[in-house]
C-alpha positions in Angstrom: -10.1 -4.1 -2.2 -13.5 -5.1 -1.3 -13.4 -8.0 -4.3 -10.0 -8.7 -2.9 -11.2 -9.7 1.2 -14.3 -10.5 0.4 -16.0 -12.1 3.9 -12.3 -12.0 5.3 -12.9 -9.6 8.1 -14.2 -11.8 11.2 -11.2 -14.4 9.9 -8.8 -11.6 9.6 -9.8 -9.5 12.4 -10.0 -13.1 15.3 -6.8 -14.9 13.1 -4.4 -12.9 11.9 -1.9 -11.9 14.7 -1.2 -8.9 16.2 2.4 -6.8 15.6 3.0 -7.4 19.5 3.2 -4.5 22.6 6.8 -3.6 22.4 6.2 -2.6 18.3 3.2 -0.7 19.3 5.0 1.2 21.9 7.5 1.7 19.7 5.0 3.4 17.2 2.9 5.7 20.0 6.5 6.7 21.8 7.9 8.2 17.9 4.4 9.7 17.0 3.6 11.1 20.8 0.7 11.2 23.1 -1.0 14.1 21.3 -0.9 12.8 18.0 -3.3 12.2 15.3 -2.3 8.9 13.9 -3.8 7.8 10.2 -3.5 4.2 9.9 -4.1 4.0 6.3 -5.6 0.5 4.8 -6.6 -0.4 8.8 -8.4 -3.6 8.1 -10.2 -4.2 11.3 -8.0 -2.6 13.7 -5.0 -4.6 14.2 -2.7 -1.4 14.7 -5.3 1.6 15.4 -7.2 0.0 18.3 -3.8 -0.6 20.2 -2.2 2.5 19.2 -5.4 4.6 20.0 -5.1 3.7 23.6 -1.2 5.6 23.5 -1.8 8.4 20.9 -4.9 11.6 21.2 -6.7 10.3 18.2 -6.2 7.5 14.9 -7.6 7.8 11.8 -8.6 4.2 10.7 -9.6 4.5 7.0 -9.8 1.1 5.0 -11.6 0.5 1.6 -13.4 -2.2 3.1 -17.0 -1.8 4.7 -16.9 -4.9 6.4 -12.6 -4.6 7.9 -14.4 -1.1 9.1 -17.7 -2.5 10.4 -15.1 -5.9 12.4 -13.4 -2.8 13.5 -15.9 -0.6 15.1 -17.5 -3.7 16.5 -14.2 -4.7 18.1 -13.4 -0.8 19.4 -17.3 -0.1 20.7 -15.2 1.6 23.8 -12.9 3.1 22.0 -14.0 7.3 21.5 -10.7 8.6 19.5 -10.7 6.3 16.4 -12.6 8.0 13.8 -13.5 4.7 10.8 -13.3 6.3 7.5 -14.2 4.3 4.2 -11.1 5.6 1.6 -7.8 4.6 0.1 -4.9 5.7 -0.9 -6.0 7.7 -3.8 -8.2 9.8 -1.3 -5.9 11.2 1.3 -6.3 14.9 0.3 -10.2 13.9 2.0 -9.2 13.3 5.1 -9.1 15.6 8.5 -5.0 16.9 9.1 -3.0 14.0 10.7 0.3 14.3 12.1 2.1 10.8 11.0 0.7 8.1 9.0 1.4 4.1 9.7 0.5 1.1 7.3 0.8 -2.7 7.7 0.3 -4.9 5.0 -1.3 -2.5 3.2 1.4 -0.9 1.8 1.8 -3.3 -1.0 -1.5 -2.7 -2.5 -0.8 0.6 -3.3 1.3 2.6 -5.9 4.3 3.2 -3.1 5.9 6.6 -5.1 2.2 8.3 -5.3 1.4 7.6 -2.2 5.0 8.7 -0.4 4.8 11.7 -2.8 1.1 12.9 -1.7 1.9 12.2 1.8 4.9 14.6 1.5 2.5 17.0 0.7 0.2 16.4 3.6 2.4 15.6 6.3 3.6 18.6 8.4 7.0 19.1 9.2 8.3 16.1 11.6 5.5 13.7 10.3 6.3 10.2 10.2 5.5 7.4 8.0 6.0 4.2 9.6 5.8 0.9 8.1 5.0 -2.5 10.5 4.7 -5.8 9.7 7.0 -9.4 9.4 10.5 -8.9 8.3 11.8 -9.7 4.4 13.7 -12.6 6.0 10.4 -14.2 7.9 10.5 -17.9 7.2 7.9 -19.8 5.6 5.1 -20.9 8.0 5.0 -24.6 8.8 1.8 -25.9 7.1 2.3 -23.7 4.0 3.7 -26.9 1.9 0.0 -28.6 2.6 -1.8 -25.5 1.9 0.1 -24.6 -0.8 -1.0 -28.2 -2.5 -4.6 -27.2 -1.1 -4.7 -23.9 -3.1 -3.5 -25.5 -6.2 -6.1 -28.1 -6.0 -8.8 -25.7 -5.8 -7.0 -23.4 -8.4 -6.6 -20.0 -5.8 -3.0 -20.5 -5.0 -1.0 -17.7 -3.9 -1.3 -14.5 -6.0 0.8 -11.2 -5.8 -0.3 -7.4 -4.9 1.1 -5.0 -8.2 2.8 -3.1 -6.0 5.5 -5.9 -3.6 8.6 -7.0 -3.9 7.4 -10.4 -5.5 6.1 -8.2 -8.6 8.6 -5.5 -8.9 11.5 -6.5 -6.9 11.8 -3.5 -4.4 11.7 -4.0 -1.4 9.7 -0.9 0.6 12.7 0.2 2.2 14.2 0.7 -0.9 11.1 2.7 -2.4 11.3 4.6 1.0 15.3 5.3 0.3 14.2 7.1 -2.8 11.4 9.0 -1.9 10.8 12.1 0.4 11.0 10.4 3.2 14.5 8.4 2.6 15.7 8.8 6.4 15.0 5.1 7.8 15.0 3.7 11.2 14.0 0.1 11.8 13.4 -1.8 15.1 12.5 -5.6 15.2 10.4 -7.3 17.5 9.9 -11.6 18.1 6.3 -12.4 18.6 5.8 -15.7 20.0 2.1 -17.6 18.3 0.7 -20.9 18.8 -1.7 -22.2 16.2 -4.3 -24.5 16.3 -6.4 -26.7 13.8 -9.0 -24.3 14.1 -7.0 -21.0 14.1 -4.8 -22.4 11.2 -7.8 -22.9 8.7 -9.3 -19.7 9.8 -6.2 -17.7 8.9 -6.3 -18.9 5.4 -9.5 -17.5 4.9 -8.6 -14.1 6.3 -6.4 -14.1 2.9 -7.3 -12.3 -0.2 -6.8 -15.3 -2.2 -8.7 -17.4 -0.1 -11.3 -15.5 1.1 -14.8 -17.0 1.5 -15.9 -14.6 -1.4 -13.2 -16.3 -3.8 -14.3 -20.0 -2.4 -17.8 -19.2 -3.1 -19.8 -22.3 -2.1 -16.4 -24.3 -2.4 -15.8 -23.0 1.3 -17.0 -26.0 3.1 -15.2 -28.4 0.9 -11.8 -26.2 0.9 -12.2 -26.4 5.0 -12.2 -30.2 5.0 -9.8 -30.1 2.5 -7.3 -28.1 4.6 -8.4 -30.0 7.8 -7.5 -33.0 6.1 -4.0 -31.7 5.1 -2.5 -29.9 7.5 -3.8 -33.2 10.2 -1.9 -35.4 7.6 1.1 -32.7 7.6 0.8 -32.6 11.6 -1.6 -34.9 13.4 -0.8 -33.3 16.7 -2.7 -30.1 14.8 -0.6 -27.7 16.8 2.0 -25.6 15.9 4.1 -22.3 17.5 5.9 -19.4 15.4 7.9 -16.8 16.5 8.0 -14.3 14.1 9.9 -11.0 14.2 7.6 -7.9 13.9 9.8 -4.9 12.2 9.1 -1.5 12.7 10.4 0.6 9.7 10.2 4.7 10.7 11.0 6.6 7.7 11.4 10.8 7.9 12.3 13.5 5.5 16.0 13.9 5.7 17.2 17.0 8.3 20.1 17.9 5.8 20.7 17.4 2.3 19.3 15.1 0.0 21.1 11.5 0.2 22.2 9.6 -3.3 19.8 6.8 -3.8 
């Protein structure tokens, strides 16, 4: 992961936008005040520094020194997030948690092993929620000019082993056959405006275009952009509103569903 985001984390940590209050809330209402939260593949603390202020403690663990180091810098205040260097292959490592959330993160990983070892740890109750943009989230508005961007500079657009692009499942439908196949979903609009500035910046909070994969081709790929997306847009202003979903999934109370 560290080759993947490569000098993303001040791009990913100032760019990349948040899930929204109303999904966070949702989060620290289901886990409860005196939870211990893991937010496993953190980044720099785009759900466990908001969550922390609504939950006892989070465990923020990332394989990423620098997401970790963005984070602690951005949570100096914060005393109940605990920054732990791991991954998904090292949950048995960690201190007990009660519930466990991931973001994006969730399609880096191998989705049955994880959901299987988190049966294991999770007490009775525990929740794993998934948050992030629906399945149905449109296509941003300057991604036709990036996209011809990337391909110019050969790092176009490529695809975590373990999403829906690569194997055609869809989480929810890993979740549905897993332990924890009783799903709950909520969705949220989050309302974003973009600048030239924010716009460029958010492409290099990507794995594929991280200023590690640029290399000294970053200053040329920021003109590049600059140059496209102010041919695309001259006004060099754009808005979003995305919809945030929250995605709860718990062992079921009864029998087993059919997948």
């Amino acid at each position: 992961m560290e080759d993947l985001f490569g000098g993303a984390a001040p791009y990913y940590a100032k760019y990349r936008s948040g899930h929204g209050d109303p999904a966070i809330e949702h989060l620290a209402m289901t886990f409860g005040a005196g939870a211990t939260a893991l937010d496993l593949g953190c980044g720099p603390g785009t759900v466990a520094i908001p969550l922390a202020r609504r939950v006892r403690e989070v465990l923020a663990v990332d394989p990423d020194a620098e997401m970790l180091a963005e984070g602690r810098r951005l949570a100096a205040r914060a005393e109940n997030i605990r920054w732990l260097r791991g991954d998904s292959t090292t949950l048995d490592r960690l201190p007990p948690f009660d519930h466990v959330v991931m973001g994006r993160s969730f399609h880096w990983m191998d989705r049955r092993a994880v959901l299987a070892e988190l049966d294991r740890l999770l007490p009775p109750g525990g929740v794993v929620a998934l948050v992030g943009p629906t399945r149905a989230g449109e296509e941003q508005p300057w991604e036709p000019a990036m996209r011809r961007v990337r391909d110019a500079f050969g790092v176009n657009t490529f695809t975590a082993s373990n999403s829906y692009q690569a194997t055609g499942e869809h989480h929810d439908d890993v979740l549905a056959r897993s332990p924890f196949s009783d799903l709950d979903r909520a969705c949220y609009e989050v309302r974003i405006g973009y600048d030239l500035e924010a716009v460029i910046g958010l492409q290099l909070s990507y794995s594929y275009t991280a200023p590690a994969r640029l290399g000294d081709r970053l200053d040329a790929f920021r003109e590049a952009a600059r140059q496209a997306l102010l041919a695309s847009c001259p006004a060099g202003r754009w808005e979003l509103v995305t919809v945030t979903e929250v995605l709860l999934a718990r062992r079921p109370s009864g029998p087993p569903r059919s997948p």
